[in-house]
C-alpha positions, 0 to 999 in steps of 0.5 A: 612885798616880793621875797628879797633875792637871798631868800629865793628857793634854789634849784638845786645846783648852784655855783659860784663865779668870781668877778672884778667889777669896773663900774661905769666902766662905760659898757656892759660887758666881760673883758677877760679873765686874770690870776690874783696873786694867790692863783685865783682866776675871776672874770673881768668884767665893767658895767655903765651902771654906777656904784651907787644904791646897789646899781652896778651889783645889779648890772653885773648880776643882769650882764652875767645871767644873759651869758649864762642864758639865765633868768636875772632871778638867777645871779646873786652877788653872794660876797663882795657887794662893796668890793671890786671882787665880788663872789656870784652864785649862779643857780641851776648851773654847774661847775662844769657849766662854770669852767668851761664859761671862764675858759672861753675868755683864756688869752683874753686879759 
């Protein structure tokens, strides 16, 4: 039986990465970044994948990992797995790596 995901060994760097998740949401892709109320910026980001069986987290993990450049292996929902706000680790990547990705979807909510 494969390791379940949690159980992978890390690389070392790991940042974590947060994210509002519309599942089928008709397409898999980020759509920008927001501020909750308490000034905390996440993505946006939707999947077709539906929220049924872990589906969508799996989706959302596979979507994030390809724009990273990533291994899917990679991305974990470490927080939120039933939520909409979900928390994600992102091993091998750093917070640098992290900001810079958010940055790029400023202006675009």
């Amino acid at each position: 039986m494969a390791p379940r995901r949690a159980d992978r060994q890390r690389s070392g760097a790991l940042s974590k990465l947060r994210v509002r998740l519309t599942p089928a949401g008709g397409a898999d892709r980020i759509d920008g970044r927001a501020q909750d109320a308490d000034g905390n910026t996440y993505l946006k980001a939707r999947v077709r994948a539906a929220p049924e069986n872990n589906e969508a987290n799996r989706a959302l993990e596979a979507l994030i990992a390809k724009a990273f450049g990533v291994p899917k292996s990679k991305v974990t929902v470490s927080r939120g797995q039933t939520a909409r706000l979900k928390v994600l680790e992102i091993d091998g990547t750093g917070d640098a790596e992290i900001a810079a990705f958010v940055a790029k979807y400023e202006g675009k909510s």
